[in-house]
N, C-alpha and C positions, 0 to 999 in steps of 0.2 A: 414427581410429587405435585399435586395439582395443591394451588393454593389460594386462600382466601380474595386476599390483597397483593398486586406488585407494584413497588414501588423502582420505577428501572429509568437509567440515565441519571439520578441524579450526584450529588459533590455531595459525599458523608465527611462530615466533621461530628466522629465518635462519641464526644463529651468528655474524654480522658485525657485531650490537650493535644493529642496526637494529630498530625501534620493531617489535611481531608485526604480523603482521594476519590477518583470514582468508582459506584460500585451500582448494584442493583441486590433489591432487598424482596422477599417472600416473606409475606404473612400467611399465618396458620393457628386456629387455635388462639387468639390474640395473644400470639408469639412470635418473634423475630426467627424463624422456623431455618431460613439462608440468604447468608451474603454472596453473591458470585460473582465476576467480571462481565459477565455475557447477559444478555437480557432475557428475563423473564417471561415466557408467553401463556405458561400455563395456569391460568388467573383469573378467578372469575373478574375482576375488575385490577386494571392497569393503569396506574399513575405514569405519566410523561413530566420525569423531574428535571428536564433538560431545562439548565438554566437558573434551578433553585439550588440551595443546599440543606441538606436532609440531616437534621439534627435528632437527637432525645429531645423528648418533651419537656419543655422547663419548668420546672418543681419551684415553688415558689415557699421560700423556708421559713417565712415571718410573714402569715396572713390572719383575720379576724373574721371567717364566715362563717362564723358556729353557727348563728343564727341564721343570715341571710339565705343561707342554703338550703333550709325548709318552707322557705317564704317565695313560692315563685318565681325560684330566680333562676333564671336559664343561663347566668355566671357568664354572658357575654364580656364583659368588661375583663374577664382571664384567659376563656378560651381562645378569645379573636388576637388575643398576645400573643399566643403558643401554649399559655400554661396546663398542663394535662392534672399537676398534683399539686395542691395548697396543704402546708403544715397550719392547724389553726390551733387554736387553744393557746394562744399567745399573749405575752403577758400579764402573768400570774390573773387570766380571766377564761375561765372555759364553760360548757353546754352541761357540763359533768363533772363531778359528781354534785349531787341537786339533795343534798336535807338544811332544816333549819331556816336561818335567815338566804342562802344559799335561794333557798325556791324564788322565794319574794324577790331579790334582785333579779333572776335570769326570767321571770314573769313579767318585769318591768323592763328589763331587754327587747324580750317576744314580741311585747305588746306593739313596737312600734314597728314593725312588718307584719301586724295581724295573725299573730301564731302563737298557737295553743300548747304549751311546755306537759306533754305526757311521758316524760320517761323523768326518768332517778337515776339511773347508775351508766358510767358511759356505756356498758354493752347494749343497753336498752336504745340509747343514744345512736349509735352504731346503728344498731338493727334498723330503728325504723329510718334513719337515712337512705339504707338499703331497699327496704321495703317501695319507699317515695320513690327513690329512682336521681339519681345524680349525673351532671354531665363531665364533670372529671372526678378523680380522684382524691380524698380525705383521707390526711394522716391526723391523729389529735396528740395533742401535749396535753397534759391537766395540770389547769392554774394553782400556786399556793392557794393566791387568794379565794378562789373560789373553795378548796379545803380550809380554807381559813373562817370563810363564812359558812361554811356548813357546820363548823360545831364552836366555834367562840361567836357569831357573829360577826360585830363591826366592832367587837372590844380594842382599844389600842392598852394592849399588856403583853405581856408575855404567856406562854400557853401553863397550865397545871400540867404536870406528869401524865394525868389522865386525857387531857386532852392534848397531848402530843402522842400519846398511843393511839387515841383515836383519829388523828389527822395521817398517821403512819398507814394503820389498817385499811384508809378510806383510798389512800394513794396507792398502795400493794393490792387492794381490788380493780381498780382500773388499770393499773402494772398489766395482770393479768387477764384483762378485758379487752388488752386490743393498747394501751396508751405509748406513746414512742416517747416517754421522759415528763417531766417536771417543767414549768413556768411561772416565772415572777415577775409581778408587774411593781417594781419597787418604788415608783413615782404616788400609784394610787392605791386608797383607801381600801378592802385591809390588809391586800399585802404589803402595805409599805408598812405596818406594823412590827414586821417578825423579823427579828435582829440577824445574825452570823449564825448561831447556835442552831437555833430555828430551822434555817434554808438548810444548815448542814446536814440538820439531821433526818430531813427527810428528802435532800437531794440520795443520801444515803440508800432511802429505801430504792427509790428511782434504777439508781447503778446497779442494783442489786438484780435490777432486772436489763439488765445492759441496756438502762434509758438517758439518756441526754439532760443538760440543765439550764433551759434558756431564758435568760434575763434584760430586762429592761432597769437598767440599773438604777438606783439610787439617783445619780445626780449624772446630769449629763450636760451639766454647765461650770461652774467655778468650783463645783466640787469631782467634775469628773474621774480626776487620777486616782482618788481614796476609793471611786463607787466600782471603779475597773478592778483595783484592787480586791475589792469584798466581793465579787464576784470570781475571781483567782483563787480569791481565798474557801469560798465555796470548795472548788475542783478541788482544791489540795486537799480539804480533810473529808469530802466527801468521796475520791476517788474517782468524779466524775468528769464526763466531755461537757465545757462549758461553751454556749455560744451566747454573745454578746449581742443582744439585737440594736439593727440601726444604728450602729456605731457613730456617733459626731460629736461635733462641741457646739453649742448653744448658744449666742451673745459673742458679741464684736471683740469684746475682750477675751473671749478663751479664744479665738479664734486659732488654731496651728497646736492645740494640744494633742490634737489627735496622733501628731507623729510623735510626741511622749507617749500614748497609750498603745498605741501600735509595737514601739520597742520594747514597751515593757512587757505589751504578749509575748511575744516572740523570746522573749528572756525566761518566762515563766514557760513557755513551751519546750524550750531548753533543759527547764528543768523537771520534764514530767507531765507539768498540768497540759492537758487536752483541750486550749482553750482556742476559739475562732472567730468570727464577728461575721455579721448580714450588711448590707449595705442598701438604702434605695438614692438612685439618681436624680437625688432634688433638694434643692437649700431649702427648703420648706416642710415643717412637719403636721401631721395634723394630730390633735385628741381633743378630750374632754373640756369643756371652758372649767367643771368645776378642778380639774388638774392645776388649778391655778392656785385653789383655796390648800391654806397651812390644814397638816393631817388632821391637828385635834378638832377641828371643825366641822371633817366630815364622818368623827364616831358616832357611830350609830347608826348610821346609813345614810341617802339622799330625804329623806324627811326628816332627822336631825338638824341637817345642814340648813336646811330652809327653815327651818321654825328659829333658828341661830340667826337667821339674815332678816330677818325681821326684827332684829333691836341693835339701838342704833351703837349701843355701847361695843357690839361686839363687831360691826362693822367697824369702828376707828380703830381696836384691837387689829383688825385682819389686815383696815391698807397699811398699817405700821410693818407688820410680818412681812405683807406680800412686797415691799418698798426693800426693805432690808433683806430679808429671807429669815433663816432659822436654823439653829447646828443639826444635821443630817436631813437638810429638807430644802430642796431646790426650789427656789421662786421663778419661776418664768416669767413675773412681770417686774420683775428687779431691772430697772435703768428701762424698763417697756418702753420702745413707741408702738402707742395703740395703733397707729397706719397699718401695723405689720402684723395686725390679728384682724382674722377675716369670719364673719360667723359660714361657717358650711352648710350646718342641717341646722332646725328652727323651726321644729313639727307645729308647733302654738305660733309663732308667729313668720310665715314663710316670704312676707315681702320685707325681713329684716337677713334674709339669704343671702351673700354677696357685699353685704357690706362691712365697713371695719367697725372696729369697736370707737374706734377716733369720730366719726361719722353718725354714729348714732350718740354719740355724747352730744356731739354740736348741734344736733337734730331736737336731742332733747330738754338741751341745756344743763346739764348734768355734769359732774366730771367721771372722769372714764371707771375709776375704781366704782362709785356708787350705780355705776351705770352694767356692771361685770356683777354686783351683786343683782340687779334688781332682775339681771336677763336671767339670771340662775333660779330666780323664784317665778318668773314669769315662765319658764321653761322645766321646769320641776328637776331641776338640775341636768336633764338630758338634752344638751345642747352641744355641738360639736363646733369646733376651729383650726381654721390653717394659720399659721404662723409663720413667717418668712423673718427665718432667724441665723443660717447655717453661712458656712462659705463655702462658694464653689471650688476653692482650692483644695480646703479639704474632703469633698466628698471625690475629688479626682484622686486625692490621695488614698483615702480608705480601698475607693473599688480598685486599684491599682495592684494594692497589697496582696500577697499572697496568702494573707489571712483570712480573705474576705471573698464572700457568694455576695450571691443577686436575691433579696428578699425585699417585696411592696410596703409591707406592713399597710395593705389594705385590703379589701374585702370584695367577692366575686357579687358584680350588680347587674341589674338590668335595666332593660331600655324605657317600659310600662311599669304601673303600679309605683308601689312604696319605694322601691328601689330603684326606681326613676327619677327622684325627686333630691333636691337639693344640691347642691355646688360642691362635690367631696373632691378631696385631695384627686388630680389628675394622675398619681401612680395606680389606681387601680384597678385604669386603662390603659397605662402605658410604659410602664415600669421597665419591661425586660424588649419592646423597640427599641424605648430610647437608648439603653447600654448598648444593644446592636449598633443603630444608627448613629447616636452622637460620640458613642466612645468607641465604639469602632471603626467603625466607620469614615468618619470626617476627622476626631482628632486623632485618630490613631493610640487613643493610649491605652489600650487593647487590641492584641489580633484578638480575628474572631473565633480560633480556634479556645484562646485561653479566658474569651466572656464565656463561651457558650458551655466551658467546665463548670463557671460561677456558676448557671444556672442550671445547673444535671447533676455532674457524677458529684461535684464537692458536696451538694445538699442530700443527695441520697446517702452519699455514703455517712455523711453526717448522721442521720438520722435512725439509718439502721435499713435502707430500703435496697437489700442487693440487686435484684432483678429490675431495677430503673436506674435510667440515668445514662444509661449507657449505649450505641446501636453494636449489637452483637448477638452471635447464635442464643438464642435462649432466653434473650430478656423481653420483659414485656413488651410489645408493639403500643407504646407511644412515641409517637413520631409528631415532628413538626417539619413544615418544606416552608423556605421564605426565599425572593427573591431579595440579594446581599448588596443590590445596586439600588433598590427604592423602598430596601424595611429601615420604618421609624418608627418614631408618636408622632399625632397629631393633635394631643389633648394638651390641655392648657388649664391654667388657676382660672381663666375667664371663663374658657369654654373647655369645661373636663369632662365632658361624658363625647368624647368623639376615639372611634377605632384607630388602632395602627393603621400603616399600608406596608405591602409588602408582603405578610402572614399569608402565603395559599392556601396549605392543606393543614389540618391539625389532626391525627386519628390517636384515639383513645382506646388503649387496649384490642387494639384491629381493625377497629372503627370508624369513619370520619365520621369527624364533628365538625371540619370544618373543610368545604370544598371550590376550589376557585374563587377565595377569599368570603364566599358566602357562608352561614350559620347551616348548620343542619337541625338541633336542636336535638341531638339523639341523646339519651340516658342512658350513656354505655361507663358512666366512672364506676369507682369501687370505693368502700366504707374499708382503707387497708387497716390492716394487724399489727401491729409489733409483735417478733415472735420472741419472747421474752424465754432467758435459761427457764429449767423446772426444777422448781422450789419446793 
């Protein structure tokens, strides 16, 4: 058999947990075509993995590039990890489906990576991804929220009859279109509108197409135990696999709840529900500064909320909320030190990038709450933040669990242009080294057999993707080689757009994309499918 690609000498760690061994592999067809003991000669091109270990390409189960990926981005910041596959359309926010108020938000998405919003429905979406040309591979989830904005708007009510058939129908088209499950983003405006009934019933339609239902829950601070629960509670009457995105506890005082939420999965997994959690290797989160503002604030949308911050009455209403919190609505700046909010992006004002919100208060003599309003209307509410809020004990405890993969919860960037630019969370550079190198590595509280599942076979098979995930006759040829003695991160909160080391080869679908640690910049991913039962 003459073949494409050989990858010979290297130490296969499967992605199934299973002990390595050595092996020599034959591409064909951007196929895993054979595994044999003896080496490969007949090849048009021969990889020398002596010395590496030759893993699945790590699928990244909780990312946000709907956008970024049509915007000249060569997704350095994922490939140069290993990453072959990002699941996006994550929390209850996706590219698709686009009517209504729905357009107008993901226009004001587009707009700041310079990209022009031509499709409506995700197959369209799909298509021209394909069309454009990609450098890994895209799975999509479709947001509530974004169903939610395509035919209520920014109402915070509950849906008409009528318009929960129509939010049903719009979900069961993109079912069909390609989508691998349901997303909700239950912290922000308007998915955090839609109650238990709500998610149930159209996680419903979801399952009905063997799809997934993954959430950012409700509250992931003092209220977390209730928000894990309504997300259980989802699985239960909806029938569905729930995954928990970025699982933590928020604020010094929840701190060690997480092993209450972990035991109560595992109870609820006991009895049926299909539930599991993501994890990323960092006591620090990053999103929206307006994630900060109480829901009723931001009905309407981001030009609501602004024309709101502009009188002063409703601002003393807000820091009263945002100080205390509000029954189902988590405060992030509840007991806040501003030190520990850092602005990221800051398209209108970029030498305010880097600094805290504590610091620009003193700067402007301000206090920090009128000063979180005023950035919001100086930035037209699209302004991003890192937060340094978690414990490192607990995120050693989450990724530890057997309930939990490896997911960024960031977005594939590059080096020039738009996506060059500003100070973003360093996971979406360096998210699945650091599990390699810090927790495998040095602390040992992972072998590296059972990280390198988190990042493979758990998330595929999660998701629905048989033919990834895995190194074996038949499956797709994404492969990653790293050397297991010098792969880490190198990125940091200071300086986070800097590459792993260690990452040699990455090939995508047969491909390299990545060779002797250098970029290739090939466009070999895929716009994947969900292959949904027939309905």
């Amino acid at each position: 058999m003459d073949f494409e690609l050989a990858v010979n000498n290297g130490l296969v760690i499967d992605g199934t947990g299973n002990p390595r061994y050595r092996a020599n592999i034959g591409i064909k067809h951007g196929k895993i075509a054979d595994i044999r003991p003896s080496e490969i000669k007949d090849a048009k091109q021969v990889i020398d993995a002596r010395g590496l270990v030759v893993s699945p390409g790590f699928v990244d189960i909780h990312s946000h590039s709907d956008f970024a990926l049509f915007a000249k981005c060569d997704a350095q910041s994922k490939i140069r990890q290993g990453v072959t596959t990002e699941v996006i359309g994550n929390c209850g926010v996706s590219a698709a489906p686009l009517k209504g108020e729905a357009i107008r938000e993901a226009k004001t998405s587009a707009r700041q990576y310079d990209l022009r919003v031509t499709w409506s429905s995700l197959g369209e979406y799909l298509s021209r991804l394909e069309h454009q040309g990609v450098i890994l591979n895209v799975a999509c989830l479709v947001g509530n929220g974004t169903i939610r904005a395509s035919v209520m708007g920014f109402d915070n009510r509950a849906p008409s009859a009528r318009e929960m058939k129509q939010m049903q129908k719009l979900l069961a088209q993109c079912m069909r279109e390609g989508a691998f499950g349901l997303s909700s983003g239950l912290l922000y405006p308007p998915s955090c509108y839609a109650e238990l009934d709500e998610l149930s019933r159209l996680a419903r339609v979801a399952a009905s197409f063997g799809g997934i239902y993954t959430t950012h829950i409700r509250d992931e601070s003092d209220g977390l135990e209730e928000a894990v629960n309504e997300a259980l509670a989802v699985g239960r009457r909806a029938g569905i696999a729930v995954q928990i995105s970025h699982h933590k506890a928020c604020g010094r005082r929840n701190w060690g709840k997480v092993k209450r939420t972990l035991r109560n999965i595992a109870r609820a997994r006991a009895k049926g529900i299909d539930a599991a959690v993501d994890v990323y290797p960092y006591t620090a989160y990053s999103t929206w500064l307006s994630a900060a503002i109480p829901p009723w604030a931001c009905e309407g949308g981001d030009r609501q909320l602004i024309e709101r911050l502009k009188e002063p009455a409703i601002r003393a209403k807000l820091r009263r909320q945002m100080r205390a919190g509000l029954p189902k609505w988590e405060s992030m700046t509840k007991g806040a030190s501003w030190d520990r909010f850092t602005i990221s992006s800051f398209p209108q004002r970029p030498s305010l990038v880097g600094k805290t919100i504590q610091q620009i208060a003193r700067s402007r003599k301000r206090d920090p709450f009128e000063v979180v309003f005023d950035l919001l209307v100086e930035g037209e509410a699209a302004l991003e933040i890192v937060v340094e809020d978690m414990s490192e004990r607990d995120v050693r405890l989450v990724l530890r669990s057997p309930l939990s993969m490896v997911g960024s919860d960031g977005e594939s960037l590059s080096t020039k242009g738009r996506l060059g630019k500003g100070r973003p969370h360093p996971r979406s550079y360096g998210t699945f080294p650091r599990v390699l190198g810090r927790y495998a590595k040095r602390s040992r509280l992972l072998t590296l057999e059972g990280a390198i599942k988190k990042m493979t076979s758990l998330p595929t098979s999660r998701i629905g993707l048989a033919d990834r995930g895995v190194i074996r006759r038949g499956s797709a040829a994404d492969i990653v080689m790293f050397d297991p003695a010098r792969v880490t991160d190198t990125a940091t909160y200071l300086k986070p757009k800097a590459f792993p080391v260690g990452i040699e080869y990455v090939i995508v679908n047969g491909i390299m994309a990545v060779a002797r640690g250098r970029f290739l910049g090939r466009l070999n991913g895929r716009a994947l499918r969900h292959d949904a039962p027939n309905l």
